[in-house]
C-alpha positions as CSV (number, residue, x, y, z in Angstrom):
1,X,32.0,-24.3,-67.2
2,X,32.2,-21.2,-68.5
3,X,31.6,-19.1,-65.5
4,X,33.9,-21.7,-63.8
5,X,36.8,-20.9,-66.1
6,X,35.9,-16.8,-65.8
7,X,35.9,-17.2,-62.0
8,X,39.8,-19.2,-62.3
9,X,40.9,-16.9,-63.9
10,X,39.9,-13.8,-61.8
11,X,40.6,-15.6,-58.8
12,X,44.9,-16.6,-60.1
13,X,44.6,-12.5,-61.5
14,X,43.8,-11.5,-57.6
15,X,46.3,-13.9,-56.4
16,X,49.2,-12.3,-58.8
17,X,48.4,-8.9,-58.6
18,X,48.4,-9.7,-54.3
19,X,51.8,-11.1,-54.7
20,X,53.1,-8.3,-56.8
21,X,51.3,-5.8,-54.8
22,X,53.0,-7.4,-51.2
23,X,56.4,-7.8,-53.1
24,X,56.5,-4.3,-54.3
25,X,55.7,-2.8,-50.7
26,X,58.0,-5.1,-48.6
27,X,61.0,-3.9,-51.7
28,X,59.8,-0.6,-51.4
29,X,59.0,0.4,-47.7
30,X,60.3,-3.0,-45.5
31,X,63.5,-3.2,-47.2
32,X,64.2,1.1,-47.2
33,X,63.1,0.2,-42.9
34,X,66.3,-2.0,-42.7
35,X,68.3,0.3,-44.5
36,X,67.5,3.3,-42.8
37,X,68.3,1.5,-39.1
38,X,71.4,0.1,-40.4
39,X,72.3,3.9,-41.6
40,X,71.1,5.4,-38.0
41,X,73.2,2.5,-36.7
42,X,76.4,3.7,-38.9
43,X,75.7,7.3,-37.6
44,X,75.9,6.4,-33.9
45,X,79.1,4.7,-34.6
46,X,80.2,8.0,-35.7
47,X,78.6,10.0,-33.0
48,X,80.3,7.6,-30.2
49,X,83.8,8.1,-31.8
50,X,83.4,11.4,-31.7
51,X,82.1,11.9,-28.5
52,X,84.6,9.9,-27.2
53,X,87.3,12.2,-28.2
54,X,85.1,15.0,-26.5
55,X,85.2,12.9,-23.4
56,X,89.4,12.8,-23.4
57,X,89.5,16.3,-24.6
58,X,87.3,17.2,-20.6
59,X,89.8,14.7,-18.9
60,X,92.7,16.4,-20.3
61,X,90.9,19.6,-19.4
62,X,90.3,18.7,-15.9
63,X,94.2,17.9,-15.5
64,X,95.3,20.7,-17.0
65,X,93.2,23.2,-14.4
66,X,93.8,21.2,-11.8
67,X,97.4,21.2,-12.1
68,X,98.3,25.2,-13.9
69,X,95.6,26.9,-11.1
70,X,97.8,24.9,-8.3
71,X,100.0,26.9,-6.3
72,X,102.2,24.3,-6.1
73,X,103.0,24.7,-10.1
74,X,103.3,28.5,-9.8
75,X,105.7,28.5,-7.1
76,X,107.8,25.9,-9.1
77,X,108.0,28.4,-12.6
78,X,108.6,30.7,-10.0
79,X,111.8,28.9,-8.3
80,X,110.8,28.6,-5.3
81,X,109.6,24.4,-5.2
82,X,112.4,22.8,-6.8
83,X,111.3,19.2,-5.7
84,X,107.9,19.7,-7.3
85,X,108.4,16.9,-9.3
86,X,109.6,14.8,-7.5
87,X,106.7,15.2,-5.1
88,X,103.5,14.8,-7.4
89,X,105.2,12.8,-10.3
90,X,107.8,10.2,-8.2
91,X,111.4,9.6,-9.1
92,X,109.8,7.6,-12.2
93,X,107.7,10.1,-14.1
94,X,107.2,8.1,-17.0
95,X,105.3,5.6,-15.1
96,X,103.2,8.5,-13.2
97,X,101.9,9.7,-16.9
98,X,101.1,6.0,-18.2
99,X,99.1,5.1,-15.5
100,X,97.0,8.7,-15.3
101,X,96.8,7.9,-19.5
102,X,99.1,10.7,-20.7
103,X,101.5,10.6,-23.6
104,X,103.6,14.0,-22.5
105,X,103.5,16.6,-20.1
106,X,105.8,20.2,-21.0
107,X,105.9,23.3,-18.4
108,X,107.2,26.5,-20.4
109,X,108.1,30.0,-18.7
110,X,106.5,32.5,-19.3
111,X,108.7,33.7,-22.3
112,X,108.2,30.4,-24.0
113,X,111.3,28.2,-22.6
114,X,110.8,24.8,-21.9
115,X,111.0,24.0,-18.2
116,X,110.3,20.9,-18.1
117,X,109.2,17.7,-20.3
118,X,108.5,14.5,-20.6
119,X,107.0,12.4,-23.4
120,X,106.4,9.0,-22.5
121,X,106.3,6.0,-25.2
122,X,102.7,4.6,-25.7
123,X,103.5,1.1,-26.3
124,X,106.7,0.8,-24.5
125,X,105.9,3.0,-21.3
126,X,109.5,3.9,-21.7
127,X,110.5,8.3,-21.9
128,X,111.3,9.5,-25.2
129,X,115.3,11.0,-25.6
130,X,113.9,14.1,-27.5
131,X,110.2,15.4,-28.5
132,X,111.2,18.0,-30.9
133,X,107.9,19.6,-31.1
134,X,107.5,20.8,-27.9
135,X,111.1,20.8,-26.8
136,X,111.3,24.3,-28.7
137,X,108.7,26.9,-28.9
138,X,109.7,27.7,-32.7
139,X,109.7,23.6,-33.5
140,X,105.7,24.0,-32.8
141,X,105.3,26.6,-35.5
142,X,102.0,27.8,-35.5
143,X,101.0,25.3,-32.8
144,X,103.0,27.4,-30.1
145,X,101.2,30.4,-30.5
146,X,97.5,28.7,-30.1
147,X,99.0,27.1,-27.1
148,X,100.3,29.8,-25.1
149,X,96.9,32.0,-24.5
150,X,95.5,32.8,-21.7
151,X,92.8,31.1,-21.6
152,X,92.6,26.9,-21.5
153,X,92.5,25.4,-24.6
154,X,91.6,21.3,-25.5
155,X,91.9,19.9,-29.2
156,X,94.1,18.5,-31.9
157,X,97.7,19.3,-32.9
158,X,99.6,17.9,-36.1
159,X,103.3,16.9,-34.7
160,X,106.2,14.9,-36.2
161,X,104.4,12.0,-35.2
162,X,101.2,12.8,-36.7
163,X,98.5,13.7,-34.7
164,X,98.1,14.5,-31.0
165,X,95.2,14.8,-28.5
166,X,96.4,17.9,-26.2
167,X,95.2,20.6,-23.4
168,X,97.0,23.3,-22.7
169,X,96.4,26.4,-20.0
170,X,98.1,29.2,-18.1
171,X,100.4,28.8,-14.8
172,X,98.8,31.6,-12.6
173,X,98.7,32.5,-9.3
174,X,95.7,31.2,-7.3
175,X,95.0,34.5,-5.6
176,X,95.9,36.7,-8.7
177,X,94.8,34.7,-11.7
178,X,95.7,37.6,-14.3
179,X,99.6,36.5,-13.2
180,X,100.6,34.5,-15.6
181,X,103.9,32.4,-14.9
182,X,104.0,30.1,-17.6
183,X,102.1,27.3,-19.8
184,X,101.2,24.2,-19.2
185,X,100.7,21.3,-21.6
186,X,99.9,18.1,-21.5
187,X,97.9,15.5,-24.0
188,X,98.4,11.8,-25.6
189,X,99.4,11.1,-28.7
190,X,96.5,9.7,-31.4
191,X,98.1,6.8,-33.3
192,X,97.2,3.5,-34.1
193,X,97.5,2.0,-31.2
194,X,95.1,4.7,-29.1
195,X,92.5,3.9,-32.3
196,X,92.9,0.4,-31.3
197,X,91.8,1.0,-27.8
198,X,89.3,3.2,-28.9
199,X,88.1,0.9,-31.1
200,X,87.9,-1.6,-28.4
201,X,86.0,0.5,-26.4
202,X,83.8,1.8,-28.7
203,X,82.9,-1.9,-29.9
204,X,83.9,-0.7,-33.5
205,X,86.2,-0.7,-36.5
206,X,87.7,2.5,-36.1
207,X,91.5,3.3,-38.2
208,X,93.5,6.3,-39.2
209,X,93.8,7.4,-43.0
210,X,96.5,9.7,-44.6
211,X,95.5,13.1,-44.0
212,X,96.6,14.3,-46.8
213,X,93.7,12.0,-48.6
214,X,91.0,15.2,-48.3
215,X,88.3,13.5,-50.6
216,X,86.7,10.0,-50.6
217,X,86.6,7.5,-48.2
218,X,83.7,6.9,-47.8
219,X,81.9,3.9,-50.0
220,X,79.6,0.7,-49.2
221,X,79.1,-2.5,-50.8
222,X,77.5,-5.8,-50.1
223,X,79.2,-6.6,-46.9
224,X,80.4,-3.7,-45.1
225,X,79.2,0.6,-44.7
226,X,82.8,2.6,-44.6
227,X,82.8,6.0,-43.3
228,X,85.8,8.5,-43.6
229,X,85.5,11.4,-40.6
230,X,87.9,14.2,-40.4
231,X,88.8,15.7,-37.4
232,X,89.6,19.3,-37.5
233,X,92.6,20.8,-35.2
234,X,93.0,23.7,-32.9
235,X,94.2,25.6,-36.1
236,X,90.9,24.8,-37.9
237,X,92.7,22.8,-40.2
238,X,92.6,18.9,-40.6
239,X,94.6,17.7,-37.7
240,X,93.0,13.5,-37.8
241,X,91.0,11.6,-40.5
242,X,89.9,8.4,-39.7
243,X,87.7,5.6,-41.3
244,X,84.9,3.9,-39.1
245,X,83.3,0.4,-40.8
246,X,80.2,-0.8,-39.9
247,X,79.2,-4.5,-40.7
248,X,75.8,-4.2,-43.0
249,X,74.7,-6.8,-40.8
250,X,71.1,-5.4,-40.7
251,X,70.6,-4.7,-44.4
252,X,71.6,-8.5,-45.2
253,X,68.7,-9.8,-42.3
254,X,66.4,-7.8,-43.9
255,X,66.8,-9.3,-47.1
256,X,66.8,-12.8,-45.6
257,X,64.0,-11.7,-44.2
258,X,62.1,-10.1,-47.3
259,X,63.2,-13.5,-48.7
260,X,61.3,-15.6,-46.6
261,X,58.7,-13.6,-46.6
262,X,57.8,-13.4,-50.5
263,X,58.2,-17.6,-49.8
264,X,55.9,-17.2,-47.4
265,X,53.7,-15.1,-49.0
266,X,53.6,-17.7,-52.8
267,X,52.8,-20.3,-50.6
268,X,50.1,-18.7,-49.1
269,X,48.4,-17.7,-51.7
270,X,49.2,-20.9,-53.6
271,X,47.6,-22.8,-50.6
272,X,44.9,-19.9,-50.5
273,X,43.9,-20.1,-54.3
274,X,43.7,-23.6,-54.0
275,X,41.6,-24.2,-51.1
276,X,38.7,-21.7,-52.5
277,X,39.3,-24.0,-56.4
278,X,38.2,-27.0,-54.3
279,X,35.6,-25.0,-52.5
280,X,34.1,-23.9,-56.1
281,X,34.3,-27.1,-57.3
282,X,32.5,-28.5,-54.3
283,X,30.3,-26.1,-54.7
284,X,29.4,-26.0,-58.7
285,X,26.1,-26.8,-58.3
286,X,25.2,-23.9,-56.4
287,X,24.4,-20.7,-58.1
288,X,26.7,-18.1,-57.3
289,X,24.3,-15.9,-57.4
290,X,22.1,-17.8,-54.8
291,X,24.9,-17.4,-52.6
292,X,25.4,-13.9,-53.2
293,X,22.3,-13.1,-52.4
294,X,22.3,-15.5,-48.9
295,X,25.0,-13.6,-47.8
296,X,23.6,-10.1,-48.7
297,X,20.1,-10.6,-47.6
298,X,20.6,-12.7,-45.2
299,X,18.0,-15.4,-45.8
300,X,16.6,-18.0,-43.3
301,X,19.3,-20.0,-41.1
302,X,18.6,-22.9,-42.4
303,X,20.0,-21.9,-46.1
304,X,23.4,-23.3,-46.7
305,X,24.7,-20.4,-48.2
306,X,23.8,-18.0,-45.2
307,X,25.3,-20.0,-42.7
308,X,28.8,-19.9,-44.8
309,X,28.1,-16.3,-45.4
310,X,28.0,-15.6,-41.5
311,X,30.7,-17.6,-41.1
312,X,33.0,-16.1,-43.0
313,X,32.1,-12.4,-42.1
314,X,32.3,-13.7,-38.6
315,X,35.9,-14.6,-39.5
316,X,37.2,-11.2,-41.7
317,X,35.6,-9.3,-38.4
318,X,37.9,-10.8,-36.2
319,X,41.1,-10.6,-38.6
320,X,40.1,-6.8,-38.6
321,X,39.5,-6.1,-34.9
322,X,42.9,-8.2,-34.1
323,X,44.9,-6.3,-36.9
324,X,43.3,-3.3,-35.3
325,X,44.1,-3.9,-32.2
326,X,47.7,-5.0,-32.8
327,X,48.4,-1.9,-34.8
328,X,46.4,0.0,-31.6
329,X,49.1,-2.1,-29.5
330,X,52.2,-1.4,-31.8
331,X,51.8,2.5,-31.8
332,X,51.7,2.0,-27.9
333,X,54.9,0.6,-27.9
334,X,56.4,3.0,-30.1
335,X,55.1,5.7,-27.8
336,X,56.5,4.1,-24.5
337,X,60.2,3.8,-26.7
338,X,60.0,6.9,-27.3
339,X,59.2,7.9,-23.8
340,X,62.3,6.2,-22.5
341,X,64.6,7.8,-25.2
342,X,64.0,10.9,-23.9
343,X,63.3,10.4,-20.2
344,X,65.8,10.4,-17.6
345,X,65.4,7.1,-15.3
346,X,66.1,8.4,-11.7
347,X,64.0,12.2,-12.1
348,X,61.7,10.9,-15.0
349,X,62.3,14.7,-16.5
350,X,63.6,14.6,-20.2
351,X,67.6,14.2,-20.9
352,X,70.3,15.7,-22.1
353,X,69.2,13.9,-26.2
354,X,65.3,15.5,-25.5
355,X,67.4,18.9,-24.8
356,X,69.1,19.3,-27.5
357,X,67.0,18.5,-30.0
358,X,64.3,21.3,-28.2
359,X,67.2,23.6,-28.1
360,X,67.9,23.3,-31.7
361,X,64.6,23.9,-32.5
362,X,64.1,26.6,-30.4
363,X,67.0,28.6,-32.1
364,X,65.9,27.7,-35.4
365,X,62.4,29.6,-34.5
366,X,64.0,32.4,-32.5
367,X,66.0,32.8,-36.3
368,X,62.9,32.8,-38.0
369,X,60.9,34.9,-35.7
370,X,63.6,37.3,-34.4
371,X,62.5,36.4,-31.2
372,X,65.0,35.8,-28.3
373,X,64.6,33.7,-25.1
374,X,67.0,32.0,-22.2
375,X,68.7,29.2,-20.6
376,X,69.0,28.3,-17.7
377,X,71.9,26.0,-16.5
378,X,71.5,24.6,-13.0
379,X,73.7,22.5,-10.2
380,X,72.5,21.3,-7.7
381,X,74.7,22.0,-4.7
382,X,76.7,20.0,-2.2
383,X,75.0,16.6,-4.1
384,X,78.9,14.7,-3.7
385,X,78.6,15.3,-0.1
386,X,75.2,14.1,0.6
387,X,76.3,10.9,-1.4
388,X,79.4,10.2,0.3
389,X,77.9,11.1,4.0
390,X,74.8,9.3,4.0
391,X,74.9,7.2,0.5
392,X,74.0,7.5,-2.5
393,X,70.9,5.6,-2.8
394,X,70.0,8.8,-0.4
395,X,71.1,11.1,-2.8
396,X,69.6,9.6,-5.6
397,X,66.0,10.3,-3.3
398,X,67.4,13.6,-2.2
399,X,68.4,14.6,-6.2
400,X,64.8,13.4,-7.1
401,X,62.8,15.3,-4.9
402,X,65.3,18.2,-5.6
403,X,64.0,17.9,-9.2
404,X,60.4,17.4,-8.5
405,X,60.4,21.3,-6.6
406,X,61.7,22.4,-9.2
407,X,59.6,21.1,-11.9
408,X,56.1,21.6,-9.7
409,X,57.5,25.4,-9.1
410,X,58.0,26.0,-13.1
411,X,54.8,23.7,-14.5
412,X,52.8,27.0,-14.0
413,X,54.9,29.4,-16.4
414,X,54.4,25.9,-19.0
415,X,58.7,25.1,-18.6
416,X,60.1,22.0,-18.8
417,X,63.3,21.2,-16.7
418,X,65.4,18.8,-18.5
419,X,67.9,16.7,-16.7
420,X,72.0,16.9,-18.3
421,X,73.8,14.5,-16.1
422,X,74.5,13.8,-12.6
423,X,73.5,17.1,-10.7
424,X,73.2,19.4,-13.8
425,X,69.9,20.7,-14.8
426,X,68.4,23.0,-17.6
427,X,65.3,25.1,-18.2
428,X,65.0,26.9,-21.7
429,X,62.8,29.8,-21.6
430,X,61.0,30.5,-24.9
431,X,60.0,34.1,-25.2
432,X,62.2,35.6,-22.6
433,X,64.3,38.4,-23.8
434,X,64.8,40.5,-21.1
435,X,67.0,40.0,-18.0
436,X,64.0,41.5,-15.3
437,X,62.1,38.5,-16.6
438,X,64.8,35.8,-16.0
439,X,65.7,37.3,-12.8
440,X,61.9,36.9,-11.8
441,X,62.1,33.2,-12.7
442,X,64.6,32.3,-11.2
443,X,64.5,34.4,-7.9
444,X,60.4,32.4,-7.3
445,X,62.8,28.9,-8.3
446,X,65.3,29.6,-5.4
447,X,62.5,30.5,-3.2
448,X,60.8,27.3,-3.5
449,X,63.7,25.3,-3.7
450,X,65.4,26.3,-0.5
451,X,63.0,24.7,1.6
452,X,63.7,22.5,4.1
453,X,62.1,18.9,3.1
454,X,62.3,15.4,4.6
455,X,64.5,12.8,2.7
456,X,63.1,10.0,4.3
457,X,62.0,9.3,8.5
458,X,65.2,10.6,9.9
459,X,66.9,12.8,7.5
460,X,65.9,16.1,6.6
461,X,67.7,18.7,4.2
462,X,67.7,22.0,3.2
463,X,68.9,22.3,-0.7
464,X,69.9,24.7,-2.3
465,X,70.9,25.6,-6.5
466,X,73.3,27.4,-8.8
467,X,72.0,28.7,-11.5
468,X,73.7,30.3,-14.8
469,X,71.6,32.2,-17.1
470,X,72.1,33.3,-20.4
471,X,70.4,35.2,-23.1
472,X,70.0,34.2,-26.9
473,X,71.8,36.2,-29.2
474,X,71.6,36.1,-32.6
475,X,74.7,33.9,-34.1
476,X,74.3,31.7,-30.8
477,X,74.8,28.2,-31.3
478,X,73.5,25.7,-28.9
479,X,77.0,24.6,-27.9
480,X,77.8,28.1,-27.3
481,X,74.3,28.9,-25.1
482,X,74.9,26.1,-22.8
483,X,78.6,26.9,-22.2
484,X,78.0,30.2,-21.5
485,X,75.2,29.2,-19.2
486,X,77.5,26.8,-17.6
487,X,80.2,29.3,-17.3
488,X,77.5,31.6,-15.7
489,X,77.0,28.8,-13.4
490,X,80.1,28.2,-11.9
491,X,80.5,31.7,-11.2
492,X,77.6,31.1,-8.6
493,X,79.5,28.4,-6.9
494,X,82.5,30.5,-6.8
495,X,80.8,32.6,-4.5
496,X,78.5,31.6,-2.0
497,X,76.6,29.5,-4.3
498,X,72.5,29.0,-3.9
499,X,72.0,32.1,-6.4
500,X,72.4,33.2,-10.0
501,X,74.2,35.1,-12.0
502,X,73.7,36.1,-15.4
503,X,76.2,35.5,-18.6
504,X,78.7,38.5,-18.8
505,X,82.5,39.4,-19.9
506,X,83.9,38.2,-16.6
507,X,82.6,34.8,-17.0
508,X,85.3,32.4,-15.6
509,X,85.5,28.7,-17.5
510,X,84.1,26.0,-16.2
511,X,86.1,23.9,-13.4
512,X,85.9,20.3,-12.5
513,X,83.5,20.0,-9.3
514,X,84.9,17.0,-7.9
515,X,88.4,18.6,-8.0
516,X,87.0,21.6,-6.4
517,X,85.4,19.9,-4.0
């Protein structure tokens, strides 16, 4: 009874210290797993808001080049198109700039003077009498001066009505772009009734906090993850600062399910330790160390104790194999998610989040090493009007197989062509610091590409690129690489396009390709 009693004891000791050892990991590595998703999650709320204003700040961009680079707009600051508004807005202008999405539209000569504005009531649709910010260059303040540059500019403004989502760029001649006849601006205003749309959009809580509250904010408790985000202006001050809150939906599940789990796991055991106390006492009159020995030595099969033995390793075998292979399985999957984060669907070559992240981590090395290297930013040409003359389930093959040359062409040098969006390409070229080199590169890619090829039985095409290319510098930022790559670009297909040109001075800004086309 004694050995009995001994063996109780040990076994309850193995069954506590198993429940104290599986609560402490699911508190201490499970529970941190929920938390960490539901933070990722309250990230990616804030990366979507912002991004979102990045997307309005290119729309407003793309109006603002089509309209100051139109001839149409120059000869009007010039006098010589008086019904110019009356032609591209209609006899109701407030209802042209609700249903393009714009707040306000001003046209300034070129020593400031308003010529013309509009600012159009969000809710209402309705024109406002008077917009004193922009009716007056001095009423802008400081805001005037960032506005009137020659060069196009997209951001955030303070104004009388708090903040404002604007673009702004030169009136110039389209055959003598250094002529500048005036300003354009035009923009929406961010208050709460844009958040609320945003928010709708966005499938989050999104609101607007006093600016003038700097510090704080942000907090969390049981319920809910709040996030204040401040938006900096064109003046690199503050110009927006606005809360995001994110339900802690995912935190409270995986207590739930830590909960039910430590249940779980009591009853288990309970029903565990239990069934091996009934075994022993079945068993009592067998030595334990008879049984030891069966399983150990493996004695005759006709001995009790050796047939259990087997059977039980038989059993702890398979658990092992299955966890095994389940674990074998899991890493699998993990892999193949992976896979698809950063693979593009249509080329299967890595996107525009597998870029970034290479990019950043190739500038943190080139820092560390003092060693440069290049990017490359790619279009491929004339893709809109194979998709609007023969389809785009066409161009989708014809943009594939577009992609395929030009991976095959830069496996050998060990490069990786990354696709951005739509018909926008990069390479990044570690270890390339001189301008011979790229030219090399990218001279053999143009070669190859320009081949004629067979889209499918009775199409074939002859394709052609654009390629910007830019060299690392120190100070570079990624951001600033691939716009000056992309700037590079679009000096290409300014030209006679299917070439390349390399980053320089002269660099024009990028344009909207659809509007060009």
């Amino acid at each position: 009874m004694q050995l009995i009693r001994k063996i109780m004891i040990l076994l309850v000791c193995l069954a506590l210290a198993w429940l104290a050892g599986s609560g402490w990991v699911l508190i201490s590595y499970v529970y941190p797993g929920f938390e960490q998703l539901e933070l990722n999650h309250a990230r990616q709320n804030e990366a979507r808001v912002e991004a979102a204003f990045n997307v309005e700040q290119r729309r407003l961009r793309n109006f603002i080049t089509d309209w100051a680079e139109w001839d149409h707009t120059y000869r009007y600051l010039q006098g010589r198109n008086d019904s110019f508004i009356v032609d591209n807005l209609g006899l109701q202008p407030a209802e042209a700039l609700t249903d393009i999405d714009i707040d306000f539209m001003f046209i300034y000569d070129r020593q400031g003077q308003l010529v013309w504005g509009l600012t159009v009531e969000p809710e209402s649709g309705q024109p406002v009498a008077n917009d004193p910010f922009f009716s007056q260059p001095s009423a802008g303040g400081n805001h005037w001066q960032q506005l009137a540059q020659p060069v196009y500019s997209t951001g955030l403004v303070r104004t009388e009505r708090g903040a404002a989502l604007i673009g702004s760029g030169p009136v110039v001649d389209h055959n003598n772009p250094v002529d500048v006849a005036g300003w354009m601006v035009m923009g929406l205003h961010v208050d709460p009734a844009y958040i609320a749309r945003l928010a709708a959009r966005q499938q989050a809580d999104i609101s607007i906090l006093p600016l003038a509250e700097t510090e704080g904010g942000s907090y969390q408790d049981d319920t809910r993850r709040v996030t204040a985000k401040t938006l900096t202006g064109l003046d690199g001050e503050p110009a927006l600062r606005v809360q995001i809150v994110t339900p802690r939906d995912i935190t409270a599940k995986g207590k739930e399910v830590i909960g039910f789990s430590l249940i779980g796991l009591l009853l288990v055991t309970a029903g565990f330790l239990l069934v091996l106390l009934l075994l022993l006492f079945r068993y009592v009159a067998r030595p334990l160390q008879a049984l030891v020995d069966d399983v150990m030595q493996r004695a005759e099969p006709d001995h009790p104790g050796q047939a259990a033995g087997f059977r039980f390793k038989a059993e702890w075998k398979l658990l092992h194999d299955e966890y095994h292979r389940m674990l074998s399985r899991f890493q699998q999957a993990s892999e193949r998610i992976k896979t698809l984060a950063y693979r593009d669907s249509l080329t299967g070559l890595p996107n525009r989040m597998y870029f970034d992240q290479l990019l950043e981590e190739t500038i943190e090395l080139a820092q560390r090493r003092q060693r440069g290297f290049a990017v490359f930013f790619i279009d491929v040409d004339r893709l809109k009007g194979v998709n609007d003359e023969y389809g785009h389930r066409v161009g989708d093959l014809y943009l594939s197989k577009v992609a395929s040359r030009m991976q095959q062409c830069l496996t050998r040098a060990g490069l990786q062509v990354c696709r951005l969006a739509g018909d926008e390409f990069t390479v990044l070229l570690p270890g390339v610091e001189r301008q011979d080199r790229a030219e090399g590169i990218a001279e053999r890619l143009l070669d190859v590409v320009s081949e004629s090829f067979q889209v499918n039985e009775s199409l074939t095409l002859t394709p052609s690129i654009s390629v910007g290319i830019t060299l690392y510098s120190p100070g570079d930022s990624a951001e600033q690489l691939l716009s000056k790559a992309d700037q590079a670009m679009y000096r290409v297909k300014r030209g006679e396009r299917g070439g390349f040109e390399f980053y320089g001075p002269t660099a024009e800004p990028a344009v909207d390709e659809t509007a060009e086309a």
